[in-house]
C-alpha positions in Angstrom: 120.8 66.8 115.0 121.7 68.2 111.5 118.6 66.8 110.0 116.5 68.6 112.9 117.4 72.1 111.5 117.0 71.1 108.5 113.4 70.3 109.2 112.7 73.3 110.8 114.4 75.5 107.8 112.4 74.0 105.4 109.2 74.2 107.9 110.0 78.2 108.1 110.6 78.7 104.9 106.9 77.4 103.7 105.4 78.3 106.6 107.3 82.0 104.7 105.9 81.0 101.8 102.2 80.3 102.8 102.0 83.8 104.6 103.0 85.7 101.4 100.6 83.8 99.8 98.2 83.9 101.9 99.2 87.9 102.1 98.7 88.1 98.5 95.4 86.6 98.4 94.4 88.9 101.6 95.3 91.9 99.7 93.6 90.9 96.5 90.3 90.4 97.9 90.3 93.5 99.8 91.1 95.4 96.4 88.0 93.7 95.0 86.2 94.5 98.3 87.1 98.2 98.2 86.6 98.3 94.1 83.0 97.1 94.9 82.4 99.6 97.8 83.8 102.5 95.3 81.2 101.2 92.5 78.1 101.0 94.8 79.5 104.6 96.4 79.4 106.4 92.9 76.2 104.4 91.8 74.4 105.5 94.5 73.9 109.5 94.8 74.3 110.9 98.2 71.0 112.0 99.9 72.4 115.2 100.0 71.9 115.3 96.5 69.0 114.1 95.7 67.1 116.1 98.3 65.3 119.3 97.1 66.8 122.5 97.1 64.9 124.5 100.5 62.5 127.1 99.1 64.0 130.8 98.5 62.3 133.0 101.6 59.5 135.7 100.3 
């Protein structure tokens, strides 16, 4: 029965492990993902912009 809880505390503690891992990983790529989205973002100029200033009226 000992050797029972001992399988499950070592099963918890890398199924722990994986998660923060997997965690880690998670967070990393969504940095990249949001880095990316920031780059395009200031790349690209809003249309607001880039459209023509509306004519002054006479």
């Amino acid at each position: 029965m000992q050797n029972e809880g001992a399988i499950t505390a070592i099963t918890a503690k890398r199924l722990t492990l994986a998660l923060c891992a997997a965690g880690v990983i998670g967070g990393a790529v969504g940095a990249v993902a949001v880095n990316h989205n920031n780059a395009t973002a200031q790349a690209t100029p809003p249309a607001a912009a880039t459209a023509a200033a509306p004519a002054a009226p006479v």
